[in-house]
N, C-alpha and C positions, 0 to 999 in steps of 0.2 A: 446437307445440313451442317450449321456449323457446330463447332466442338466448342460445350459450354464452359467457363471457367465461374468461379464463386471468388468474387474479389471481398477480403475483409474490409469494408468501407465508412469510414468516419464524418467525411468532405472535406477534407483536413485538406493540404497541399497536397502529400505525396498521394495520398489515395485518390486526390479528383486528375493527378495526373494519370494513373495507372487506367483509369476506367477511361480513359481517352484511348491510350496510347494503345492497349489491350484490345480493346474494340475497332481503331480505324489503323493501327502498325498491321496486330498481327490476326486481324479478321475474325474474331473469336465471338463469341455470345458473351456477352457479361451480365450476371447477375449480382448485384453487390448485395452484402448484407452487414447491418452495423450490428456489434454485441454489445445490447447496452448496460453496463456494471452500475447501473445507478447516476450517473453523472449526469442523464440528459433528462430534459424533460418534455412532455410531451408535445409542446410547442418545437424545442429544439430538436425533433425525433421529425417532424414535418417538415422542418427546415432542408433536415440532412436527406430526405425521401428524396423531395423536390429538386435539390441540389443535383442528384443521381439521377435523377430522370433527364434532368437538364445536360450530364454527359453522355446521355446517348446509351445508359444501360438497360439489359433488357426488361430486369425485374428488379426491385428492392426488398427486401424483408428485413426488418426489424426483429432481432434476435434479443427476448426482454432473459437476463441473469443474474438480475439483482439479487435473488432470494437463494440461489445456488454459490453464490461468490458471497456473499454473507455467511449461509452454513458451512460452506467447506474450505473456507479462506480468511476473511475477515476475523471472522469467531475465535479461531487459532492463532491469529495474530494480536489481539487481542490477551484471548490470557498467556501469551507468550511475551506481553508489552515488546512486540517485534520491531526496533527501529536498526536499521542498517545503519552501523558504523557510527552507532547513538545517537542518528540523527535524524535518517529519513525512512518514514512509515512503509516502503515500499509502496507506496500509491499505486502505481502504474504497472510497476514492475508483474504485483502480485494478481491485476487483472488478467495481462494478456494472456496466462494460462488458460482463465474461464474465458476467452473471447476466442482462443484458438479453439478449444474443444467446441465449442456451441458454432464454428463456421465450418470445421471439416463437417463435424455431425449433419451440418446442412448441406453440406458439398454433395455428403453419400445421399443425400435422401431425394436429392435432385440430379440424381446422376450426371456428376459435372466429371471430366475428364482432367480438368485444372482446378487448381486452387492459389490463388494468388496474395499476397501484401506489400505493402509500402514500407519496410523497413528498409534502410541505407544498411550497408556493409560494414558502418564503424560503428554498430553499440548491441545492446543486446537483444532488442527485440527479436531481431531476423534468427537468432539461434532458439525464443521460445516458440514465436510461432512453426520454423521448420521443424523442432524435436517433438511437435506436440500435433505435427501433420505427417514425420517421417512413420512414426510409432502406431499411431492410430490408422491410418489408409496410405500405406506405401504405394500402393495402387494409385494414388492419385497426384500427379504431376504438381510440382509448386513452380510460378513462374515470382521471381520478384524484378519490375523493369527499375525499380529508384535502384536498387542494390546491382543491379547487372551492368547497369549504363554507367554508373557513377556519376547521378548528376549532381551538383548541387542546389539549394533551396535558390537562387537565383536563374541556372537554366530551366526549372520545372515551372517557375512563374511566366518565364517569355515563351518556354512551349505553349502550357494553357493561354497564354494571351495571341500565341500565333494563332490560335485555334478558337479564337471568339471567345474565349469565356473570358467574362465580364466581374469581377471579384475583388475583394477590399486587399489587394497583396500589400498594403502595408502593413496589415492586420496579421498574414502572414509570415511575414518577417521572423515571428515567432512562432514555435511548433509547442500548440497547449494543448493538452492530454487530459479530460477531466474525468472522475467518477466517484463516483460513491465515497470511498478511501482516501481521497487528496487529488489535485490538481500537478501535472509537473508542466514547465515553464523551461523550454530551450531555444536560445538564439543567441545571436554572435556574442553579449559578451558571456556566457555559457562556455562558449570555445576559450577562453583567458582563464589564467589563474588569478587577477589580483582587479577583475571588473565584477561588479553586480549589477542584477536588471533593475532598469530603471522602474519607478510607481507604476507607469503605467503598462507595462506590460503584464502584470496580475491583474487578474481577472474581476477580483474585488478588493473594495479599497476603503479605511476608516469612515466608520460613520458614525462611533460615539465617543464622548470624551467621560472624566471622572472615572468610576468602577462600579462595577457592579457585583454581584451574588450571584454562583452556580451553583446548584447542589445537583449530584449524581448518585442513583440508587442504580447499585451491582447487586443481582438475586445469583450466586452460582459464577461469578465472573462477568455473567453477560449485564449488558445497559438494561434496566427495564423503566426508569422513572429519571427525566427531568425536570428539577426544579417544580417536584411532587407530583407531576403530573404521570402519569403510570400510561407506558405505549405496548400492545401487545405484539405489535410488530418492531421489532430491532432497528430493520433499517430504520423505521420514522422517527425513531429515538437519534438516530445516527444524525437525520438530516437535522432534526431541532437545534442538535451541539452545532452543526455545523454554522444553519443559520444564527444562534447565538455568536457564536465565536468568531465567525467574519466580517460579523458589524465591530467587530478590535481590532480588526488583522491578524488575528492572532493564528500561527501556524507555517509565519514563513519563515526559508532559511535557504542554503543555499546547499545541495550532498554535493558531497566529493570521494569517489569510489570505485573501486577497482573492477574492470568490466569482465563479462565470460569469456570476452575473446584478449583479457589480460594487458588493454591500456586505460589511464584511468581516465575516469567519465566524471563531467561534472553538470549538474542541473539545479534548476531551483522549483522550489517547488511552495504552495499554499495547502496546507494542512490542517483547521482547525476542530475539525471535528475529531480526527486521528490523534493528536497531541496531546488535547484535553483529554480525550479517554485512556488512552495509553498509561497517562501521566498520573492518571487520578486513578486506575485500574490497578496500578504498581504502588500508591501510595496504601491503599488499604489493602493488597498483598502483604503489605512489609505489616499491616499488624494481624494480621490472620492467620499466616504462616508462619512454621519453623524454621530455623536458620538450615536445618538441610536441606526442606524444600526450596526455598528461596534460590539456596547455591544450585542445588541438580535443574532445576527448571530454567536458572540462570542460561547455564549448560546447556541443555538441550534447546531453548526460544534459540538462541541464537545460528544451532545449525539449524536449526527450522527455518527460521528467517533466511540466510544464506542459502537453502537448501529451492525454498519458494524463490528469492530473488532469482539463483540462476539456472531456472528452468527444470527443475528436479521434481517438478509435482507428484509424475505420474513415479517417483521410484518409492515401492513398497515401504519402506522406511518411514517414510513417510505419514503414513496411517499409524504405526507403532507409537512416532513420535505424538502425535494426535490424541490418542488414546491416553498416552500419560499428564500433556497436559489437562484434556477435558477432567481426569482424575483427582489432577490438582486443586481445582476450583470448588471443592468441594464447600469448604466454611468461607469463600471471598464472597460474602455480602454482607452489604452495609452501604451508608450513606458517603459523600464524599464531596466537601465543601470547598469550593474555588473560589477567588476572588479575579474579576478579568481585569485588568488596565489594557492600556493603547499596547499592539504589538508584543503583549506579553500576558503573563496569568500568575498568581500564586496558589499554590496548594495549602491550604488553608488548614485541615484537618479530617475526622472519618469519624463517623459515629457506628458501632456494629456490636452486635450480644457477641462477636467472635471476637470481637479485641482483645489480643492477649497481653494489653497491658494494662487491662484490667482485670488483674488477680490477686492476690489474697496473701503472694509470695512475697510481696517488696516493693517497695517506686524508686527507682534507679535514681542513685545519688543521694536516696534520700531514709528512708528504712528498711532494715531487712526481717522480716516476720515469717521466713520457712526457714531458717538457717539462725543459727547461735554466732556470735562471734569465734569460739572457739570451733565450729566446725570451719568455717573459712579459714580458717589457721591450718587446719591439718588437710584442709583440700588443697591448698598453696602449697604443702610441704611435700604433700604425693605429686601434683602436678609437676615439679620443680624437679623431681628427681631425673629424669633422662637427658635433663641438662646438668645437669651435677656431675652425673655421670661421666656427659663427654668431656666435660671442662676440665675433671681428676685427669682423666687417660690423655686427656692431650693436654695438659697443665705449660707443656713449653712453649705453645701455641699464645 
């Protein structure tokens, strides 16, 4: 009998090449299975089955993780307003942890002896899936042939075309990543520092002009109403912003950022659903919250973020850090008005019974009604003193 492997499978390039090369190189069983984070949909979930059967695999399964990568991922990034290097939502990045766990999980269950991916040796996938396959079932071999052969996205197309398969490789060209979270977008000018990808390589492309009205209701941090329509499921709230938000274009940009294995990576990527919330999730933080919270959760979102980008899911801290944001979220609801244009968006303003700057204390710049002018005097006079101080002792300074 042959010894089965669990190939993680997309139909992307690198993985339709694996599930060849796996099955007729090295004689193996292949069972592919996709983890789908939201990004595919049920049509495209057939396409990618079909595709798989089409290289010769033995079995397909369709690993659904949408509602898993939501609660124990998305959600935290979220009230963490998580963007790497204040730019890119981790789309991608923060999937392949729930795509790694939900493919070994299936590996065990199907007693495969292998477990295999299509990540290349130069970026970081191939570190999240290996630490998130070493940790959970060391027991179980990882074979990866794009990473082992070092091929490039040009010999993996003339392999599969020695090998009959019939495919759009101009379409190819570029390696698009979609889910739930954002879309990322890598190809040759990706590898440059002063090129960006052409229109047509995203996925979707302007389809209205003039502007329009978002409105976004946060219960607790999370989405639960667009533009007043109230979703009891998150993600479907997620995909509405999205579907909103890509008829502007709104959510492209290009990261640039330092990888796990320590050279820098650059991609581009289609985020509209991620931006907009993000954006609008931070703007009524800032009137909900105290200035400590704001600064400590500053703090901590971003080794979160850092912490999920490189591969650090499964390290206990992790939960800790969790814990304190879910805490934080306590008074962030309220309403949250956007205005979208072509390829961009304004934040408009927030409506919330937590708005702390609706109180009774002052309107900044304008009256002060908890405070005397003479208390402001003698709170400036205290405050001022530890400067006083150093300026006397060091006066030749």
């Amino acid at each position: 009998m042959k010894e089965k492997v669990v190939l993680a499978f997309s139909g992307g390039l690198d993985t339709s090449f694996c599930a060849i090369y796996l099955g007729q190189e090295k004689g193996l069983e292949v069972h592919s299975a996709v983890a789908n984070t939201g990004g595919f949909s049920k049509e495209e979930l057939d396409v990618i089955e079909k595709k798989a059967y089409s290289l010769g695999v033995k079995s397909h399964k369709t690993l659904d993780i949408t509602a898993d990568y939501y609660n124990k991922g998305i959600r935290y990034m979220v009230y963490g307003n998580v963007l790497r290097n204040n730019t890119y939502p981790i789309s991608v990045s923060s999937e392949r942890i729930f795509q790694a766990l939900s493919v070994i999980e299936y590996a065990k269950k199907i007693g495969a002896q292998y477990v295999a991916h299509g990540s290349t040796g130069a970026g970081n996938d191939q570190i999240r899936f290996d630490l998130a396959f070493e940790v959970l079932a060391p027991e179980i071999k990882i074979l990866t042939p794009t990473r082992d052969l070092e091929l490039t996205r040009e010999a993996e197309m003339e392999y599969l075309r020695n090998h009959g398969v019939k495919d759009n490789f101009e379409k190819m060209v570029y390696s698009i990543n979609q889910g739930l979270w954002g879309t990322s977008i890598g190809g040759r000018e990706t590898l440059t520092s002063n090129k960006t990808l052409p229109e047509d390589a995203y996925p979707k492309h302007l389809k209205k002009q003039g502007e329009e009205t978002l409105t976004l209701d946060f219960l607790k941090g999370q989405l639960k109403a667009v533009n007043g329509k109230t979703y009891f499921n998150p993600v479907d709230a997620i995909r509405e912003v999205e579907t909103i938000g890509s008829a502007w274009a709104i959510g492209r940009d290009m990261h640039v950022g330092d990888t796990i294995i320590g050279i820098k990576g650059r991609v581009g990527f289609e985020a509209a659903a991620p931006m907009l919330i993000i954006k609008a999730h931070h703007l009524l933080e800032k009137h909900t919250l105290t200035k400590w919270q704001q600064y400590w959760k500053e703090q901590l979102s971003n080794w979160y973020g850092m912490f999920l980008h490189e591969a650090q899911f499964l390290e206990p801290v992790m939960r800790d850090m969790e814990k304190f944001l879910e805490s934080s979220q306590e008074n962030v609801t309220g309403k949250v008005i956007i205005k979208l244009l072509p390829y961009t968006f304004q934040l408009v303003g927030i409506e919330s019974d937590h708005d702390l700057m609706n109180s009774k204390f002052g309107q900044y710049g304008e009256m002060n009604k908890g405070w005397s002018a003479d208390d402001a005097k003698g709170y400036t006079k205290i405050l001022s003193n530890q400067l006083k101080i150093f300026y006397a002792v060091n006066n030749e300074k």
